[in-house]
ZARONU-389717 format. One record per residue (C-alpha): residue in one letter; x, y, z. Coordinates in Angstrom, 2 decimals, decimal comma. Example, Ala and Ser with C-alpha at 12.3 -4.5 7.8 and 13.67 -1.06 7.14 Angstrom:
TILUM residuo      xx      yy      zz
TILUM       A   12,30   -4,50    7,80
TILUM       S   13,67   -1,06    7,14
***
This chain:
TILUM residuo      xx      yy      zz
TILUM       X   51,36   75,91 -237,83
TILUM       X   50,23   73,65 -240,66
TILUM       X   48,00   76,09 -242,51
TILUM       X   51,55   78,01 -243,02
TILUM       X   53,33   74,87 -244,31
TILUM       X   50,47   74,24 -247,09
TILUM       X   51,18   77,92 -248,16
TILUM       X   54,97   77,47 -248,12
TILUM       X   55,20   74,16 -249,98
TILUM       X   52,49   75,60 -252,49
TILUM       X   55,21   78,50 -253,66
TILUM       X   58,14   75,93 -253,77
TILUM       X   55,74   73,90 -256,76
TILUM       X   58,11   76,47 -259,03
TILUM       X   59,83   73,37 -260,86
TILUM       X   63,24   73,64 -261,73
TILUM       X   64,17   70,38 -264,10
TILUM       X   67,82   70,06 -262,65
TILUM       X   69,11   68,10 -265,54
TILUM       X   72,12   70,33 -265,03
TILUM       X   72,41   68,89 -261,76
TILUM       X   72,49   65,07 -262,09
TILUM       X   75,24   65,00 -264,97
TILUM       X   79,04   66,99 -265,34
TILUM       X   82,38   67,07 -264,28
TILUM       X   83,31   67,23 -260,66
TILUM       X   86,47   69,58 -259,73
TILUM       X   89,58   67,79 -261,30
TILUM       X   91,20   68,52 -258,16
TILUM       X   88,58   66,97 -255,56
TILUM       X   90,19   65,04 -252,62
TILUM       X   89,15   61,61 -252,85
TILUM       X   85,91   61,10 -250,23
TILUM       X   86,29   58,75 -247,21
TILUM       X   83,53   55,96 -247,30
TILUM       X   83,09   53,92 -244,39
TILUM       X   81,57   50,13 -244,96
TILUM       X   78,44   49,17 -242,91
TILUM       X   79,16   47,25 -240,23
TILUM       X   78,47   43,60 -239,56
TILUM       X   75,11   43,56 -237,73
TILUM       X   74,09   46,60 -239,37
TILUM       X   70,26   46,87 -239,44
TILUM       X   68,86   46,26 -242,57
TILUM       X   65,66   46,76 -243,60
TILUM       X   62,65   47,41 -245,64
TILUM       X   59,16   48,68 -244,68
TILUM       X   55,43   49,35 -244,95
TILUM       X   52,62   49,92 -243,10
TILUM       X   49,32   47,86 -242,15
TILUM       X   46,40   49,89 -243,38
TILUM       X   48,29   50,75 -247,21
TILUM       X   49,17   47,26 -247,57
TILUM       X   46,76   44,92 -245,86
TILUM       X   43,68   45,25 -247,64
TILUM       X   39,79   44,41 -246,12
TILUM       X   40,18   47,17 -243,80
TILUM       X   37,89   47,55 -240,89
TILUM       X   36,00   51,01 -239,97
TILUM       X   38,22   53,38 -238,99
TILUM       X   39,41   57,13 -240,09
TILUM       X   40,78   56,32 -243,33
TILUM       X   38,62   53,98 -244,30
TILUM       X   35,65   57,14 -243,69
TILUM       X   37,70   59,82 -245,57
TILUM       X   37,99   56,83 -248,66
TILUM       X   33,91   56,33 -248,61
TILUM       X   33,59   60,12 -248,84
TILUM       X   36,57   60,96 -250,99
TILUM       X   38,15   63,66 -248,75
TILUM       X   40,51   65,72 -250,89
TILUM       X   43,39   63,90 -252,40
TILUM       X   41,07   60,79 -252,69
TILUM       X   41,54   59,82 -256,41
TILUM       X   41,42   55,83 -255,82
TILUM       X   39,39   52,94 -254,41
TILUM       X   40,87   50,96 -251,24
TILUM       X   39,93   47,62 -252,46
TILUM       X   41,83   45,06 -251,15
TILUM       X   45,53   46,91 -251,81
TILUM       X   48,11   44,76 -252,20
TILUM       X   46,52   41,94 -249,77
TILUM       X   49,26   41,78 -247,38
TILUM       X   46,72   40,59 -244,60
TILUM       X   46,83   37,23 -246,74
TILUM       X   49,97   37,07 -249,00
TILUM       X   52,12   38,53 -246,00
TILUM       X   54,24   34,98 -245,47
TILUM       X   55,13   35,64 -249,16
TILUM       X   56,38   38,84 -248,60
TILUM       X   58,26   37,65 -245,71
TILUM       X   60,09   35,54 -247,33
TILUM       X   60,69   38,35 -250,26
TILUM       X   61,91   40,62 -247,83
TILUM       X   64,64   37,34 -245,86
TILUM       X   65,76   36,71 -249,76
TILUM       X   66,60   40,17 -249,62
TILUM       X   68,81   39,43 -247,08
TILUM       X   67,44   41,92 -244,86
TILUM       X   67,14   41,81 -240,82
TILUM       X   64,62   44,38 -240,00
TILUM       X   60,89   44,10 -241,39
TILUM       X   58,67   47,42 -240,51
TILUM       X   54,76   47,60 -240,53
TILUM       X   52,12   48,39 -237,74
TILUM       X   49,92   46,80 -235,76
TILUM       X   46,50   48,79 -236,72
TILUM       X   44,31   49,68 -233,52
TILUM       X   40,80   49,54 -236,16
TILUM       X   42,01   45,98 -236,59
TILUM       X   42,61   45,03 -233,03
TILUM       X   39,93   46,71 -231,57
TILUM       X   36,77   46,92 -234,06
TILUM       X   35,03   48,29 -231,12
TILUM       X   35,52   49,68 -227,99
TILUM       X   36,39   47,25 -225,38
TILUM       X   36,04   43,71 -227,92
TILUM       X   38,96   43,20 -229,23
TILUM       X   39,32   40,60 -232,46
TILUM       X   40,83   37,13 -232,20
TILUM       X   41,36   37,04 -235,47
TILUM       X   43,07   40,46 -235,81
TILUM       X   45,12   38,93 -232,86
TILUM       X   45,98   35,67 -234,37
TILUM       X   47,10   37,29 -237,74
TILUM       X   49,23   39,89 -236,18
TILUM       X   50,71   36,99 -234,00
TILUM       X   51,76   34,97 -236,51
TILUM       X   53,41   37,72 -238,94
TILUM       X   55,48   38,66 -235,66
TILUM       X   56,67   34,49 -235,33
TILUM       X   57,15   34,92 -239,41
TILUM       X   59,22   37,82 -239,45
TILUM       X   61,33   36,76 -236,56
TILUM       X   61,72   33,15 -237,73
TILUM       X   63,29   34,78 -240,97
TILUM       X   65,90   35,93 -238,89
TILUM       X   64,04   39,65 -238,99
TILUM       X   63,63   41,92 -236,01
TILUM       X   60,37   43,33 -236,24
TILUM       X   59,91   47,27 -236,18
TILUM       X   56,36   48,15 -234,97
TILUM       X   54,55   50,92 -235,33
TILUM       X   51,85   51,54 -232,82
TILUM       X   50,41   54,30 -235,11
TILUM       X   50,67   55,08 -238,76
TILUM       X   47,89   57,83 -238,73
TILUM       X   44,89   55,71 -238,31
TILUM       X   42,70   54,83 -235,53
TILUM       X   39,43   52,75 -235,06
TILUM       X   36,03   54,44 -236,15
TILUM       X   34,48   54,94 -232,53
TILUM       X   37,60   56,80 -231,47
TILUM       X   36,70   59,49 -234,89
TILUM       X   33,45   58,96 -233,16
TILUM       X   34,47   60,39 -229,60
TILUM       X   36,55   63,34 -231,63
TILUM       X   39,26   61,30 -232,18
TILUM       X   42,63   63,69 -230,70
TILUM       X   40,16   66,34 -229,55
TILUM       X   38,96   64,22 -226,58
TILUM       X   41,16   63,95 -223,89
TILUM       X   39,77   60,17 -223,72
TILUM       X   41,58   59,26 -226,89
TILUM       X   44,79   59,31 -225,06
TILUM       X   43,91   56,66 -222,45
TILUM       X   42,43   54,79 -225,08
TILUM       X   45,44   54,90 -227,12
TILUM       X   47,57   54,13 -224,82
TILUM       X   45,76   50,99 -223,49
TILUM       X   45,54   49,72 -227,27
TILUM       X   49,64   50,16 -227,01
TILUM       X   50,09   48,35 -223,32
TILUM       X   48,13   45,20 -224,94
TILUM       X   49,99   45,20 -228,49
TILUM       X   53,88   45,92 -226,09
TILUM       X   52,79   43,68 -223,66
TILUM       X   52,23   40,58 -226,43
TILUM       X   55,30   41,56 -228,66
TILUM       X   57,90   42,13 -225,34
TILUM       X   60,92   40,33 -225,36
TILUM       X   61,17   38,94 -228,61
TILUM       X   63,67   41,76 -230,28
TILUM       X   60,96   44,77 -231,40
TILUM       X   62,16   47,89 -232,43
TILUM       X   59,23   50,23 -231,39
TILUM       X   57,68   53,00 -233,31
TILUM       X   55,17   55,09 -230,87
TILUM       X   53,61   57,57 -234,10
TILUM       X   54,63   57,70 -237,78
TILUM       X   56,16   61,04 -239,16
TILUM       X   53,82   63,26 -236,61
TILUM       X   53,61   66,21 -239,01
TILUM       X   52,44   64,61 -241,87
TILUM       X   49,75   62,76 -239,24
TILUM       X   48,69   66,44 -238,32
TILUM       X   48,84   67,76 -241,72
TILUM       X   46,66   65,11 -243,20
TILUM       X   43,92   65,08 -240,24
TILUM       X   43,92   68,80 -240,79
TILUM       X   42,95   68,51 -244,20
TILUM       X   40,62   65,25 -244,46
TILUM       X   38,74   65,59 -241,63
TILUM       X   39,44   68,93 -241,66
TILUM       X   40,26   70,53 -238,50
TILUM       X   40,61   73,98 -237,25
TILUM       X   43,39   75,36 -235,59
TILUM       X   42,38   74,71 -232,11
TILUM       X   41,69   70,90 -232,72
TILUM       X   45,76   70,91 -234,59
TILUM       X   46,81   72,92 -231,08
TILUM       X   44,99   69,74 -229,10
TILUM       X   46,31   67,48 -231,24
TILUM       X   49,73   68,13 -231,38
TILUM       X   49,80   68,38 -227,38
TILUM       X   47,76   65,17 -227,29
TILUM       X   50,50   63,13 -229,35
TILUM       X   53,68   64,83 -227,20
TILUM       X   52,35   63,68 -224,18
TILUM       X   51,02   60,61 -225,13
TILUM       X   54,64   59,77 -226,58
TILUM       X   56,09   60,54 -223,62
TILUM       X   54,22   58,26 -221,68
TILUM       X   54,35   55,22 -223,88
TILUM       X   58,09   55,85 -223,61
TILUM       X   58,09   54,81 -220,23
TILUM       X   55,19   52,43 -220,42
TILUM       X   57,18   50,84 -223,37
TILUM       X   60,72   50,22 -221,24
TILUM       X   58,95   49,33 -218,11
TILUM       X   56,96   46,31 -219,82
TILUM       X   59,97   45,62 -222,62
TILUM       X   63,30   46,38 -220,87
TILUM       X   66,26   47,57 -223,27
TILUM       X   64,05   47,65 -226,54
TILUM       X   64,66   51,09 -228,29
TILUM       X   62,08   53,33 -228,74
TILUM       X   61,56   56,24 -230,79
TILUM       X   59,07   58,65 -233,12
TILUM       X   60,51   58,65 -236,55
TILUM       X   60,49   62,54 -238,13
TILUM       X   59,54   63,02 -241,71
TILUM       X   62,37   65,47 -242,77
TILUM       X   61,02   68,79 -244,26
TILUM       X   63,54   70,79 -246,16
TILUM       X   63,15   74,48 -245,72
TILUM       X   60,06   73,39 -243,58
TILUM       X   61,91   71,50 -241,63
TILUM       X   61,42   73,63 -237,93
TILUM       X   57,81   73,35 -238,27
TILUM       X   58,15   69,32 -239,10
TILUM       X   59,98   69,26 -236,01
TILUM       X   58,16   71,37 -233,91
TILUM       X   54,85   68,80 -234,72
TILUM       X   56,09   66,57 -231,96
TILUM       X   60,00   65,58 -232,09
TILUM       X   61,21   69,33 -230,26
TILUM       X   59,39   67,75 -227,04
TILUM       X   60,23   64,60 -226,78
TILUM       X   64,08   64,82 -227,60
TILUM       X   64,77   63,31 -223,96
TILUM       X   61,91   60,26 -224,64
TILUM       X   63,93   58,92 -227,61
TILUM       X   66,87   55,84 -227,97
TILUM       X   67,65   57,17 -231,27
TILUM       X   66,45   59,56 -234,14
TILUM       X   64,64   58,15 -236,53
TILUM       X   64,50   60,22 -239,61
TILUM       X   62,48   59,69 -243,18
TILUM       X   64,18   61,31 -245,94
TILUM       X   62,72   61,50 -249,77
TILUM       X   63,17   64,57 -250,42
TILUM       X   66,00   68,04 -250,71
TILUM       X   66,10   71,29 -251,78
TILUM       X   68,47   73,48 -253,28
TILUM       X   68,94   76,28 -255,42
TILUM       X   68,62   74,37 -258,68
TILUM       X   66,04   72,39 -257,49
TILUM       X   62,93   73,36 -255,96
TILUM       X   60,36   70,57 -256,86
TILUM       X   59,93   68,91 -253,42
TILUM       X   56,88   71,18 -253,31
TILUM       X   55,19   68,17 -255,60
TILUM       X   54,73   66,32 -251,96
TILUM       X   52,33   68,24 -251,16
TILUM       X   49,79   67,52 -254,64
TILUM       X   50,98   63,60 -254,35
TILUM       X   53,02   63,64 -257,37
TILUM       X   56,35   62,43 -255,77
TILUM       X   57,35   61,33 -259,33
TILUM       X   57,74   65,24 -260,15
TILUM       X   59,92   65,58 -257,55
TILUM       X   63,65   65,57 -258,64
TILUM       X   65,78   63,76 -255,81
TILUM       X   68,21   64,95 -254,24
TILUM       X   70,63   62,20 -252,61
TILUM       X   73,23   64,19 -250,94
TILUM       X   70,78   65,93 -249,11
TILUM       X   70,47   62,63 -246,64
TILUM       X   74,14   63,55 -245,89
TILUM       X   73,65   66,98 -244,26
TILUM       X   70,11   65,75 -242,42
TILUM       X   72,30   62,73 -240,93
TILUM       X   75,00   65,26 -239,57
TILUM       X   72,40   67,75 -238,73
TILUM       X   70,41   65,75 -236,56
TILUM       X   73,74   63,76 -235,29
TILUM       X   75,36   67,58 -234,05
TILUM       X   71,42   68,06 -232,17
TILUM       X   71,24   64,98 -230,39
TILUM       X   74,82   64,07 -230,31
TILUM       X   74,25   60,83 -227,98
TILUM       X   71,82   59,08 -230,00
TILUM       X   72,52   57,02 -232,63
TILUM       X   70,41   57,61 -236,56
TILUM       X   67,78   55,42 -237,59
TILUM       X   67,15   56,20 -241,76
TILUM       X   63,73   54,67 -241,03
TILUM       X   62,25   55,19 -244,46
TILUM       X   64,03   56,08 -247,63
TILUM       X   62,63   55,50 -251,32
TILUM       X   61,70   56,88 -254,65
TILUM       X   58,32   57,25 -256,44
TILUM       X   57,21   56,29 -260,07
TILUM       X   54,17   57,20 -261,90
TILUM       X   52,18   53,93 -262,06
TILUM       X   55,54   52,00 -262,67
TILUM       X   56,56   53,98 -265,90
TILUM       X   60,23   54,62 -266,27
TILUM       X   61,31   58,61 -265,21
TILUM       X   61,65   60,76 -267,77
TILUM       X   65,34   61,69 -266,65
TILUM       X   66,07   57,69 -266,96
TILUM       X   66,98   57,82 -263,04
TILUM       X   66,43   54,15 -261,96
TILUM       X   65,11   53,08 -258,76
TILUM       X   68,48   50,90 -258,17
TILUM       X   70,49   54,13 -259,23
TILUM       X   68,48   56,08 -256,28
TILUM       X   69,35   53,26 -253,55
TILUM       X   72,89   53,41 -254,63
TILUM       X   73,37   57,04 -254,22
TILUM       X   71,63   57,50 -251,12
TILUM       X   73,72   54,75 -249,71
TILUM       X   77,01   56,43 -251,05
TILUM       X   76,04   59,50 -248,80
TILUM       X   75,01   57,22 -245,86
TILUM       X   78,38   55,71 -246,21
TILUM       X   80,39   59,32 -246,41
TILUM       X   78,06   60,64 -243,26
TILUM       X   78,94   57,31 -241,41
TILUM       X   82,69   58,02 -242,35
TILUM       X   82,03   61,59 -240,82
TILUM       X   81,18   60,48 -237,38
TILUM       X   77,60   60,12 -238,01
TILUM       X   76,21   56,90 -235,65
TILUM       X   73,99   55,30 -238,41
TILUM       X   72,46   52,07 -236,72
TILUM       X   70,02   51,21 -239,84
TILUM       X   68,51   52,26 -242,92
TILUM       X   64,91   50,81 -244,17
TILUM       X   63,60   50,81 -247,96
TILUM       X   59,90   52,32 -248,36
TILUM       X   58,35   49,70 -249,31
TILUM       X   58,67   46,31 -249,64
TILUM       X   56,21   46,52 -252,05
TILUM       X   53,91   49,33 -254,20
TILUM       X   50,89   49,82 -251,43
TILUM       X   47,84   52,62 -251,48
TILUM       X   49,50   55,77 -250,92
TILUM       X   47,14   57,65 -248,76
TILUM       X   44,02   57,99 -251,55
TILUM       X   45,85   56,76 -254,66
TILUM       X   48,09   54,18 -256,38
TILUM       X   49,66   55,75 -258,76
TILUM       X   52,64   56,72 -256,58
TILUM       X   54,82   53,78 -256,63
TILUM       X   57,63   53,29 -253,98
TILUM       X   58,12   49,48 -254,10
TILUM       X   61,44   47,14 -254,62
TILUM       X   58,50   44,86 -255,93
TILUM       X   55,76   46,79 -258,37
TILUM       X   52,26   45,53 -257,59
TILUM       X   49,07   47,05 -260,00
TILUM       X   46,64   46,79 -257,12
TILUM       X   43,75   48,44 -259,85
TILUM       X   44,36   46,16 -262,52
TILUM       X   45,93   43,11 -262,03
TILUM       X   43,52   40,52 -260,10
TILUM       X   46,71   38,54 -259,12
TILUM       X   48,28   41,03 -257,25
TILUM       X   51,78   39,75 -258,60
TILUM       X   55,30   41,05 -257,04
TILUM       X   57,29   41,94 -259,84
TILUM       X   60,67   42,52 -259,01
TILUM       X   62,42   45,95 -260,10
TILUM       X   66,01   46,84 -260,77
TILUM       X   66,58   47,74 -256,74
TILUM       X   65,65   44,30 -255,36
TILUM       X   69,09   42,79 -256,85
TILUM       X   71,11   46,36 -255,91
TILUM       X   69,72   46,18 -252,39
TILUM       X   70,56   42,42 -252,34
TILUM       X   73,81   43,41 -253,37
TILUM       X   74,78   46,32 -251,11
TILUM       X   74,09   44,05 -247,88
TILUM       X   75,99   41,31 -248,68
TILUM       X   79,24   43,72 -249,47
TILUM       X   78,01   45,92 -246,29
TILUM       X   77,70   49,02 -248,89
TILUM       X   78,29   50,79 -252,73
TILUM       X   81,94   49,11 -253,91
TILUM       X   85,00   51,65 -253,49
TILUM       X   85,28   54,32 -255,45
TILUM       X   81,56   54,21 -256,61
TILUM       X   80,73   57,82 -258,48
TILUM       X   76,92   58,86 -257,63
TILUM       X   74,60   59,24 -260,87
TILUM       X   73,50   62,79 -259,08
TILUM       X   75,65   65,42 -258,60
TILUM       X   75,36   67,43 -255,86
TILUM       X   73,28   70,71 -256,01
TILUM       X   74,26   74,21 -255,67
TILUM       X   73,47   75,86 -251,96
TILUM       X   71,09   73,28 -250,89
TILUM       X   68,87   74,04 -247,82
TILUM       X   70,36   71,09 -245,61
TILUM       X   73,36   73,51 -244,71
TILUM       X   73,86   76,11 -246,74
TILUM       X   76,70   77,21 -245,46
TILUM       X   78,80   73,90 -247,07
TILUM       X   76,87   73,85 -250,13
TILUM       X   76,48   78,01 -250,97
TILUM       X   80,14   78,34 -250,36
TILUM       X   82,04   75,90 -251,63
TILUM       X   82,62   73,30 -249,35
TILUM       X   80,49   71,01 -250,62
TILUM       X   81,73   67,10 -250,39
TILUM       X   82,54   65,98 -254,29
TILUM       X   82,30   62,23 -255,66
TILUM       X   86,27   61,71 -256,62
TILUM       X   85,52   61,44 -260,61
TILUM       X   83,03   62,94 -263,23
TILUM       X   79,02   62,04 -262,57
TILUM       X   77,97   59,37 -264,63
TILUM       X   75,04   60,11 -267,06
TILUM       X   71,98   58,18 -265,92
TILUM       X   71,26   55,40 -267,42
TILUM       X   67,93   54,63 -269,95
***
């Protein structure tokens, strides 16, 4: 399944600059679009995860592939951004924000160093950031896992023993059981096809282990569903899918096909579109998200996509965000607070279109290690985790935008988005390669820088 998706995103590495899509004239005789405001109580959030943020990381998969600098391995761990010890800091970065949801995991190699001996330490840390976040007036989102595990389950074969399922799942009934009734927002696994795709390639696996892995994760969702609302009673519960663009079947098909009816809402991460202009996304798959030309209105069409599929459930936009190169400004002049603003325009026009959008989180909080390097940087605070011994948050444009679009519940009326929409995108080309495409009411501002 996966070896197919390496091919496919390889050929899409064809970059098409797009300038001719961010700037121009929309039709003069465009119908004004309906925006709908947020609602009060909207969730709010930003997020991260604890093995890119936390620093002093315990043995465990990742910290293996690091030591032997598995392929896309171009940076030391170190101590990240020390979120294990600065994380009442960030806390309070994040409440100043204004936000109500805080995301990161709880990190099995952390909890349980070895099999059976769990950490007091590990316990008492991850207690307290749970009494921090909610005393900020956050709900915390947890994810149970964000594609690492402890190094004795890589030991046992990590998903190709059966064993690793029960173990798993007993690591998830302690962390549930502690967190229950005090608001969580639970996260079983993070973006399932990515998880596959990068165990495939660092460990590596064949094809038979990805077959055992992908049904170990289904049915190990499925059961911390129910183990999740029997223990914790009305708290939602879902997988969040990393959205794929012309890949997206065989995203879904890594775990989120089977487990449509173990879900309280779809959680989707969106970075990335594809259209006829624009065919960079395939920069994902070498780690150079700063490549990548964004395309905004593409979060539209996913929203009402997965809105007409699972027409009960409400949308989670669990992760959202735009890479730098090491903090330098984009070529193109796009801004990171120009980005927010236009993907929150669309949010807004698929919310006015029916679309049940119950959040929307920033990736990240802060710049973190992005899965072997730091030189991707997604953060609304810019940390140089190889450089500076301080580890300072420095705030970019987006931390006042994002401060800004909560407290007036969305972009202002009439906003124009800095990108224009592409020609015959692959979120629904039928709208977009015919002419129906939804059109800001004015002419596309010119970036600015």
């Amino acid at each position: 399944m996966l070896p197919a998706l390496a091919l496919a995103a390889a050929v899409t590495v064809t970059a098409s600059p797009a300038a001719h899509a961010r700037t121009g004239p929309a039709p003069s005789t465009a119908k004004a679009p309906t925006t709908a405001k947020f609602p009060r109580g909207f969730l709010w959030g930003v997020a991260t995860s604890g093995f890119q943020g936390e620093g002093s990381f315990p043995d465990s998969n990742w910290t293996r592939y690091i030591k032997r600098k598995a392929p896309g391995i171009s940076d030391p761990y170190k101590k990240s951004v020390d979120f294990l010890h600065r994380y009442p800091g960030d806390i309070e970065l994040a409440r100043k924000l204004g936000v109500n949801v805080f995301r990161t995991s709880i990190e099995w190699a952390r909890i349980e160093p070895k099999r059976g001996v769990r950490d007091p330490k590990a316990i008492a840390y991850y207690d307290d950031l749970v009494r921090r976040i909610r005393a900020a007036g956050m709900r915390p989102m947890i994810t149970l896992d964000h594609w690492v595990y402890p190094g004795w389950v890589a030991d046992q074969g990590a998903w190709d023993n059966p064993r690793t399922q029960a173990d798993w799942l007993r690591n998830a009934r302690f962390i549930v059981d502690r967190y229950k009734r005090q608001g969580v927002i639970w996260i079983t696994f993070n973006e399932a096809s990515a998880y596959m795709y990068k165990e495939l390639t660092m460990r590596p696996m064949g094809l038979g282990q990805l077959a055992a892995m992908r049904t170990a994760l289904t049915k190990t969702h499925r059961a911390a569903y129910d183990m999740i609302h029997k223990l914790d009673p009305g708290a939602p519960v879902s997988t969040n899918v990393a959205y794929g663009t012309a890949l997206n079947g065989i995203f879904d098909a890594a775990l989120f096909n089977d487990v449509t009816d173990k879900l309280d809402f779809v959680g989707i991460d969106y970075y990335y579109g594809a259209n006829a202009q624009n065919l960079t996304a395939g920069y994902a798959l070498t780690g150079e998200f700063w490549k990548i030309d964004p395309e905004p209105e593409g979060l539209y069409y996913v929203l009402k996509s997965y809105q007409r599929r699972l027409p009960k459930l409400p949308v989670y936009v669990v992760e959202n965000g735009m890479s730098t190169d090491n903090g330098k400004p984009r070529p193109d002049g796009y801004t990171r607070s120009e980005h927010l603003r236009d993907h929150i325009y669309w949010v807004q026009r698929a919310m006015a279109d029916g679309v049940k959008v119950m959040g929307y989180n920033y990736w990240s909080l802060t710049d973190n290690y992005e899965w072997g390097s730091y030189e991707p940087r997604f953060g609304l605070y810019t940390v140089n985790a190889l450089t500076d011994p301080s580890l300072a948050r420095r705030p970019t444009d987006a931390v006042a935008t994002y401060r800004s679009i909560i407290a007036d519940r969305g972009v202002r009326a009439g906003y124009v988005p800095v990108r224009r929409p592409g020609w015959c995108s692959v979120e629904d080309p039928v709208a977009t390669c015919f002419g129906t495409t939804p059109t800001p009411p004015a002419a596309y501002r010119v970036p600015a820088g």
